[in-house]
C-alpha positions in Angstrom: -21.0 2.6 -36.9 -24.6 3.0 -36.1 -25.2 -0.2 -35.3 -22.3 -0.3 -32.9 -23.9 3.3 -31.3 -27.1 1.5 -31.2 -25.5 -1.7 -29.3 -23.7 0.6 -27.2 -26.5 2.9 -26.2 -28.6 -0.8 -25.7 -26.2 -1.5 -23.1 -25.6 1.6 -21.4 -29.4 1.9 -20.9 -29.7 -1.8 -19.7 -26.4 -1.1 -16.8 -28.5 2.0 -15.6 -31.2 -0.7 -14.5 -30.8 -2.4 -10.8 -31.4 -5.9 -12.3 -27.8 -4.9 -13.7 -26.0 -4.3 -11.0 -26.6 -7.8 -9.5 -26.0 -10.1 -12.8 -22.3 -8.0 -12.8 -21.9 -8.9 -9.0 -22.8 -12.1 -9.4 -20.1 -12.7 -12.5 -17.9 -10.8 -10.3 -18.7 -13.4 -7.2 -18.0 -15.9 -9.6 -14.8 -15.3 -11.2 -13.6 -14.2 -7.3 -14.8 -17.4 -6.6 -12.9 -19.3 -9.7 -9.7 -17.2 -8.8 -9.6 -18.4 -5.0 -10.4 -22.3 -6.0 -7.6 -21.5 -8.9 -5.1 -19.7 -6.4 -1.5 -22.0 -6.6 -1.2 -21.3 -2.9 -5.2 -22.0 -2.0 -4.3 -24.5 0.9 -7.1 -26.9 -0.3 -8.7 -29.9 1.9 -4.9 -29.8 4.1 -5.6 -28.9 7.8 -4.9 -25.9 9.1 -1.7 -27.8 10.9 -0.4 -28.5 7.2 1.0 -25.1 7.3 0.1 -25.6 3.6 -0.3 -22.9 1.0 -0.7 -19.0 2.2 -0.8 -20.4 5.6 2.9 -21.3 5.4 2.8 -17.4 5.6 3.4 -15.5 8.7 1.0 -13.1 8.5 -1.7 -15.1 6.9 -1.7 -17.9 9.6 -1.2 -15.1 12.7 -4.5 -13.8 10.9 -6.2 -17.7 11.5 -4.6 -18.0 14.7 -6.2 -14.8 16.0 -9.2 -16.2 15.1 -9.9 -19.4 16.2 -8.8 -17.6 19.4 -11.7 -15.5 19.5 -14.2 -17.8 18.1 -13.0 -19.8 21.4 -14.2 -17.2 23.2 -10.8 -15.5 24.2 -7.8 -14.2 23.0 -4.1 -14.4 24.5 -1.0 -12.9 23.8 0.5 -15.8 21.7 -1.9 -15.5 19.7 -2.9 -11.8 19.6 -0.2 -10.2 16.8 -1.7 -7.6 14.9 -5.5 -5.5 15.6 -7.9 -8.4 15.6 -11.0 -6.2 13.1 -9.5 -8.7 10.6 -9.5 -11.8 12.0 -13.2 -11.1 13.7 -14.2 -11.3 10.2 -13.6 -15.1 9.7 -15.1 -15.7 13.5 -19.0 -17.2 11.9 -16.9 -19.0 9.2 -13.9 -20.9 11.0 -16.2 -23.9 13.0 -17.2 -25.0 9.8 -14.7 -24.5 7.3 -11.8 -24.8 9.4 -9.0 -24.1 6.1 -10.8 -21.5 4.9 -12.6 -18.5 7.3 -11.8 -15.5 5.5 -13.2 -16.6 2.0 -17.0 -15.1 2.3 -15.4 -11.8 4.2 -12.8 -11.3 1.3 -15.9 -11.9 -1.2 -18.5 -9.4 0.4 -15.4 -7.2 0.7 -13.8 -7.0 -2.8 -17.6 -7.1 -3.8 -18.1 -4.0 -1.7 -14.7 -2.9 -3.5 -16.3 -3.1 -6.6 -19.4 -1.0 -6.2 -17.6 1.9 -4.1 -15.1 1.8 -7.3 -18.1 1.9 -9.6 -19.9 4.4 -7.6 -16.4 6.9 -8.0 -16.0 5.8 -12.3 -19.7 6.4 -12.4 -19.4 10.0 -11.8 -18.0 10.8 -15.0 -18.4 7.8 -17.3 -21.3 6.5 -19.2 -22.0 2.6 -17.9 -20.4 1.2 -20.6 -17.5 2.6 -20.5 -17.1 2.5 -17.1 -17.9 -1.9 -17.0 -15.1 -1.2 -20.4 -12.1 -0.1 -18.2 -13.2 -2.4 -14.8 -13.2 -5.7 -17.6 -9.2 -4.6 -19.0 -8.7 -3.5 -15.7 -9.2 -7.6 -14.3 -7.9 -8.6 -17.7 -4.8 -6.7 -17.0 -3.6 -7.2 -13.4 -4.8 -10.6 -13.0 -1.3 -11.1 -10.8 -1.7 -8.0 -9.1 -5.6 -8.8 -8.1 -4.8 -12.3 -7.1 -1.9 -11.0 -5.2 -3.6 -8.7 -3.0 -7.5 -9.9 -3.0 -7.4 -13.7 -3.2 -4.8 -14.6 -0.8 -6.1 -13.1 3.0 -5.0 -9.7 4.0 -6.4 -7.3 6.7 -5.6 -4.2 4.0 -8.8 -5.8 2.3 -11.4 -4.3 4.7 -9.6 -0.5 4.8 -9.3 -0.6 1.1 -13.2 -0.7 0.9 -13.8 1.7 3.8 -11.1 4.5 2.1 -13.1 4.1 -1.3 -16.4 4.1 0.9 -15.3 7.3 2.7 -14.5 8.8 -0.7 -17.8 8.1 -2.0 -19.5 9.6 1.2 -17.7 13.2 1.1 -18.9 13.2 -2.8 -22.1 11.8 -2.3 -23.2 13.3 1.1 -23.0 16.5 3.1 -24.0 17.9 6.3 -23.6 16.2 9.9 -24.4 12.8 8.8 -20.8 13.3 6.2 -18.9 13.7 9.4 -20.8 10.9 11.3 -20.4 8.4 8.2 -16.5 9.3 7.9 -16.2 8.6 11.4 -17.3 5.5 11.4 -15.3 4.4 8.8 -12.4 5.7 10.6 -13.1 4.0 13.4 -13.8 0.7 12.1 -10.1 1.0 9.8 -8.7 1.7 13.5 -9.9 -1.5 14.4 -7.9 -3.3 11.6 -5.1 -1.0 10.3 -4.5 2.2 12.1 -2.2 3.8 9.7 -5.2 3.5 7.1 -7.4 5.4 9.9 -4.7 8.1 9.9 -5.5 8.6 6.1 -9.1 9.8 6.6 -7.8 13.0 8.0 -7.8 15.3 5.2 -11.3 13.8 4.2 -13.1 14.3 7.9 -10.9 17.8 7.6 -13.1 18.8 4.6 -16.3 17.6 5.3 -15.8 19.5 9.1 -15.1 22.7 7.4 -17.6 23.2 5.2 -20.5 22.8 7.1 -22.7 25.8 7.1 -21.4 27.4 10.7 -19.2 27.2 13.3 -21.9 25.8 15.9 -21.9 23.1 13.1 -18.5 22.5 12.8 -17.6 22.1 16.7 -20.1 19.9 16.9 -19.1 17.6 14.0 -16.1 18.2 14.7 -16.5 16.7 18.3 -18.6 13.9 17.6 -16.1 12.0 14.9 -13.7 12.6 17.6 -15.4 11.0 20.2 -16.3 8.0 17.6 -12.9 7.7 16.6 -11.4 8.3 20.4 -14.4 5.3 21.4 -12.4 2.8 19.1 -9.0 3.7 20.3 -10.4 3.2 23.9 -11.6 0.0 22.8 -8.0 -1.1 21.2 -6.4 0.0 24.0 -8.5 -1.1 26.8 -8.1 -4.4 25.1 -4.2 -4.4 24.4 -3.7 -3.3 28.1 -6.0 -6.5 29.6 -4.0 -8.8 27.4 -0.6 -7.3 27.3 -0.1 -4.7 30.4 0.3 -2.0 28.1 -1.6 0.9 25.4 0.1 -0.7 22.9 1.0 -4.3 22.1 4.6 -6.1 21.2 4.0 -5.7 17.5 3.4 -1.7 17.3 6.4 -1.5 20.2 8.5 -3.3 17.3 7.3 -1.6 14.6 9.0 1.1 16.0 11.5 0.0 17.5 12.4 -3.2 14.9 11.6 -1.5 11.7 11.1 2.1 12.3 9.9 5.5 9.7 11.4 7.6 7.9 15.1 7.1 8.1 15.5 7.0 4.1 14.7 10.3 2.1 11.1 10.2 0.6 12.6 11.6 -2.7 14.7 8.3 -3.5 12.3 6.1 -2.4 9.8 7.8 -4.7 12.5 7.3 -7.1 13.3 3.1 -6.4 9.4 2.8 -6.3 8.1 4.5 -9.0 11.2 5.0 -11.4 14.0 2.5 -11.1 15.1 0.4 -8.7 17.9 -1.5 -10.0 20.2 1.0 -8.0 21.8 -0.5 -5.5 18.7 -2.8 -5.0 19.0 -4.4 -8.7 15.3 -4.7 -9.1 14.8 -5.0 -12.5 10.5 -5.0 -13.0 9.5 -3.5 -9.7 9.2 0.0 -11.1 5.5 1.1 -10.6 5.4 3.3 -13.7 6.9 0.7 -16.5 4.8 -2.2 -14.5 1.8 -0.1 -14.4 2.1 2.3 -17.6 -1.3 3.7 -17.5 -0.3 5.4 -14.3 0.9 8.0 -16.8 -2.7 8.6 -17.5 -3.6 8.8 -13.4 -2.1 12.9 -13.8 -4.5 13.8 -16.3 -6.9 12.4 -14.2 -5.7 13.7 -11.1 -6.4 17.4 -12.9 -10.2 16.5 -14.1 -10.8 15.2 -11.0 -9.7 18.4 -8.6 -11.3 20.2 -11.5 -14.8 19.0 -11.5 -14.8 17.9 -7.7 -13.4 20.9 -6.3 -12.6 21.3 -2.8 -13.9 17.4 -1.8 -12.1 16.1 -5.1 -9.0 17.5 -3.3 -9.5 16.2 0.1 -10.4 12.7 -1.5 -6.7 13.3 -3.7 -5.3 14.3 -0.3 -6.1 11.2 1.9 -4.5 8.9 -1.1 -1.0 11.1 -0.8 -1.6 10.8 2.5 -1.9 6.8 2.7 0.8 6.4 0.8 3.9 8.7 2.1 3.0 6.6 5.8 3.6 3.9 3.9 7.0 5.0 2.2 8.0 6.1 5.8 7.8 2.7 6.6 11.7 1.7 6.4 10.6 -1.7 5.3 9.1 -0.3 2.3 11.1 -0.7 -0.3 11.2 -2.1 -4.0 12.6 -5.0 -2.9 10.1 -6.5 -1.3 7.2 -5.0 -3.1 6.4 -8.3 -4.8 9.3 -10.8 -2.7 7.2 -10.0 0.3 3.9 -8.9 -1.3 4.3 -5.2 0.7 2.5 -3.9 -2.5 -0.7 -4.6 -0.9 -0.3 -2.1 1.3 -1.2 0.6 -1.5 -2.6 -1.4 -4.2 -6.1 0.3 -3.4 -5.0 3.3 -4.7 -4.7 2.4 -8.1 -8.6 1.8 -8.0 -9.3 5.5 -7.6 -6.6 6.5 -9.9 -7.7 4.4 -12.4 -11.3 5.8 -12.5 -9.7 9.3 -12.6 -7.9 8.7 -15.5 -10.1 6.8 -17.3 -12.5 10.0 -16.6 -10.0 12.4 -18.1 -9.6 10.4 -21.3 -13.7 10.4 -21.5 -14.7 13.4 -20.4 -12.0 15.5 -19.9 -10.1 15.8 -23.5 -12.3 19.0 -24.0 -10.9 20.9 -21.0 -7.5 23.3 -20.7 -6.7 22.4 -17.0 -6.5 18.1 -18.3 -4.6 19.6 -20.9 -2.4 21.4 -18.6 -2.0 17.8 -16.9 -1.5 16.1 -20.3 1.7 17.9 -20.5 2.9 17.6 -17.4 2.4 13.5 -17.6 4.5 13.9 -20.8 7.4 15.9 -18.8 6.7 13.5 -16.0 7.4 10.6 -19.0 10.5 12.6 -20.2 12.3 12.8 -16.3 11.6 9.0 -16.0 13.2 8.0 -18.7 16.7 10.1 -17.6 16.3 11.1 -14.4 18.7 8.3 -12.1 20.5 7.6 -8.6 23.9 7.1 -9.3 26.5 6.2 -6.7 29.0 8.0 -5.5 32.3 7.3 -3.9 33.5 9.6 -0.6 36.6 9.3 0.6 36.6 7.6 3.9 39.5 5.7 6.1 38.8 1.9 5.6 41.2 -1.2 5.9 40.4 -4.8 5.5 37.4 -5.4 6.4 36.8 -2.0 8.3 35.5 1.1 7.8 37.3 3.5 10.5 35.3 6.8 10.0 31.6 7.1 8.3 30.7 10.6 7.3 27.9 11.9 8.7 25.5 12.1 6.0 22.5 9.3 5.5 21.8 7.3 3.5 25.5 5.9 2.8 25.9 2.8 1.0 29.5 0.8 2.5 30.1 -2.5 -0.4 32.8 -4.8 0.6 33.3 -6.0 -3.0 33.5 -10.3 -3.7 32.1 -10.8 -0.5 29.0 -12.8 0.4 25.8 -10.6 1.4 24.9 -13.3 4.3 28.1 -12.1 6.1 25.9 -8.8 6.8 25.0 -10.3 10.3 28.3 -10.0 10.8 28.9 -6.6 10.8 29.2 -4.4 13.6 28.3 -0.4 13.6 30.5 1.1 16.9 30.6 -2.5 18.1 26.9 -3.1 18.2 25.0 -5.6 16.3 22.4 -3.5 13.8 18.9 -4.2 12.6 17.5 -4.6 9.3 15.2 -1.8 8.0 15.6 -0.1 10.9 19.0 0.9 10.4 20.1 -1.0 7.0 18.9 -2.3 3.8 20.1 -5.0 1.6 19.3 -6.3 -2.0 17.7 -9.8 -2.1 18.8 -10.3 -5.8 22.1 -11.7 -6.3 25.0 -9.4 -4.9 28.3 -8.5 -2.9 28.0 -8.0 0.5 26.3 -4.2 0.3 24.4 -2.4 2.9 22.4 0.8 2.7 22.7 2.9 6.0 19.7 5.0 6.9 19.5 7.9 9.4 18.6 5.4 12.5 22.2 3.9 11.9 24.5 6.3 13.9 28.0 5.5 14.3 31.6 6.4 12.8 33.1 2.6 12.6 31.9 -0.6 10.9 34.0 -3.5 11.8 33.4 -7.2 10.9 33.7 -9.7 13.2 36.6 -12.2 13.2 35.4 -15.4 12.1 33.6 -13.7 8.9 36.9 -13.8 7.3 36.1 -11.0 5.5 39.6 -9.3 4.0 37.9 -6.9 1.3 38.5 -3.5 1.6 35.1 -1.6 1.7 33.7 1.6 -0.3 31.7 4.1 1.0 29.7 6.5 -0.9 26.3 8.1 -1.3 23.5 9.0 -4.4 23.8 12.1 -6.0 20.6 12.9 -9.1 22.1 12.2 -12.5 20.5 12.4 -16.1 20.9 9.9 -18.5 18.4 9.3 -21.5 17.3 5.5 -20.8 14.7 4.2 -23.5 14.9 0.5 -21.7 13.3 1.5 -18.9 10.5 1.9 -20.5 10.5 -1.3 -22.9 7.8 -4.5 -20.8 
């Protein structure tokens, strides 16, 4: 045992040096480095033309078209889909590695990942420790980390500036807090605006507690008029290109997809709990696919504990992030992994991992992480009972028809034995609908089911003639059930 102190302490003192933090870099760099030459969809020596690999993917390739745009000095509106702060990125790099512009950014930016996360685990844990939970960490979510920070995606920059604008409310104070928080806020804007929302409750914080008022106003003006000057910029640009403030894709956003037409509460339910209702997504569940989240309560208790007021605002801006993103009617369990939406809030669980592993380290001593102890195993308890369960209503339905919808949202309508690509089919008061903006489907293997959310007004669904579909449909909606389920929690 003493020996093993003594190695321990060895190594602790030698990750306190500077020469340290470079030589763990540099592995990092290198195994990033392995992982992207590694990656099954790495699109390799093929040209860009190939469509090969992750540029076969929409998103990925509207990324590389954006920028060979702008590296050819202009942009247009075929090729201008979503904010370009991404794409700008691979600008130095796409001349000479045509295949492959975004590698260096990603690097420097999951680097920069790394230290902002070690800077946050660092405020609790010893070295050691802290390098001991980054290492099972990697070891751990190898899918996960080659999901979301191999293959190219514009949530890569805002995940380093939210854990860089964490880091600056703990680290800093005064003015320059403000200023710093900002910035970052502005440059998010530039590649994900619904991230920039999410520094609200940290500039909030770090406005109020200057010293006095004076202070505050003028903080408080200033990171609005950096922020404001990035918006400017967006939409000055979006209206040269486009004719308007805002460009096709955010018009569709709304208009295709739309927020919050599904209750918050189930979704927290399909995304966290289970989501083989009505979805029949087996291994989606974040808590069984991520257990250790468990642990992230605890660690949400130290962590408000010891940080106070800033530990909060830094807690609230990750709530924050992610109920924009369960707004989003796209975001569901069914495409979490299908369509890679988890990288919209994978960053979180870099925070919430240094939390918890803070609680487990420092913490054990201290009534209020007790307090959060028990309420992870209550929080263990409900998920192992607490379940959606259908419900039939009676409605008036024929072959094919349903002739009055109740009100309520959401409403699931199955027309049992019936194919689900028959959904286009279907007609809501004789108009054709939209997915996610008014309907979800499962993408596992299922009858012809569709989940109506509050967008999707309308007493009578009616199926087109040449469907042929003759089955009757049911109509119900989810009512909270308990039943003990010890599988759900079995890998």
């Amino acid at each position: 045992m003493d020996a093993m102190q003594q190695r321990m302490g060895a190594l602790g003192k030698w990750l306190g040096g500077r020469s340290a933090g470079f030589v763990l870099l540099a592995l990092l760099a290198a195994l990033y480095t392995w992982a992207y030459v590694q990656h099954p969809l790495n699109p390799g020596p093929a040209p860009v033309e190939a469509r090969a690999g992750w540029w076969s993917w929409a998103d990925q390739y509207k990324y590389l078209q954006a920028t060979e745009a702008l590296a050819a000095g202009g942009i247009t509106k075929e090729v201008y889909h979503y904010p370009l702060g991404y794409s700008a990125l691979g600008v130095p790099f796409v001349r000479w590695w045509p295949a492959h512009p975004f590698f260096v950014p990603d690097l420097l930016l999951v680097l920069g990942t790394a230290v902002m996360w070690w800077r946050l685990a660092r405020r609790w844990l010893p070295a050691a420790a802290a390098l001991l939970v980054a290492v099972g960490f990697i070891a751990m979510h190898g899918e996960l980390l080659r999901l979301t920070m191999v293959v190219p995606w514009n949530t890569l920059p805002t995940q380093l500036t939210l854990l860089a604008g964490m880091v600056v409310l703990l680290d800093t104070a005064g003015r320059r807090t403000v200023w710093w928080l900002a910035g970052l806020a502005a440059a998010t804007w530039l590649v994900r605006p619904i991230d920039a929302v999410s520094f609200a409750p940290m500039l909030v914080w770090a406005v109020l507690r200057l010293p006095k008022w004076g202070e505050r106003v003028v903080g408080a003006l200033g990171g609005i008029a950096i922020i404001g000057a990035a918006m400017a910029t967006v939409g000055a640009l979006n209206l040269s290109v486009f004719g308007s403030w805002r460009t096709p894709y955010e018009q569709a956003a709304h208009i295709m997809v739309g927020f919050f037409s599904y209750p918050l509460a189930q979704k927290l339910h399909w995304a966290f709990i289970d989501a083989r209702t009505f979805f029949g997504e087996a291994d989606t569940a974040l808590l069984w696919r991520y257990p250790w989240l468990f642990l992230a309560v605890p660690g949400v208790f130290f962590w408000v504990k010891r940080e106070r007021m800033a530990g909060a605002a830094v807690l609230a801006t990750l709530v924050l992030n992610w109920l924009l993103y369960l707004g989003y009617n796209d975001f569901f369990p069914s495409s979490f992994y299908r369509f890679s939406l988890i990288h919209y809030v994978s960053w979180s669980f870099l925070p919430l991992l240094a939390w918890a592993a803070s609680a487990c380290w420092a913490g054990w001593k201290m009534k209020t992480v007790w307090a959060g102890w028990g309420l992870a195993a209550a929080l263990f308890v409900v998920a192992l009972g607490l379940r959606l369960e259908e419900r039939a209503l009676p409605v008036d339905s024929a072959p094919g028809e349903v002739r009055a919808l109740p009100a309520a949202r959401p409403l699931w309508v199955r027309f049992p034995d019936e194919s689900l690509e028959k959904v286009t089919k279907l007609r809501l008061d004789g108009r054709s609908m939209l997915e996610s903006a008014d309907y979800q489907i499962p993408y596992v293997p299922s009858d012809l089911k569709l989940l109506l959310g509050d967008h999707a007004s309308g007493q009578r669904i009616t199926a087109l003639p040449e469907a042929g579909i003759t089955a009757t449909p049911q109509v119900g909606d989810y009512h909270w059930a308990w039943r003990w389920d010890w599988s759900r929690a079995r890998p």
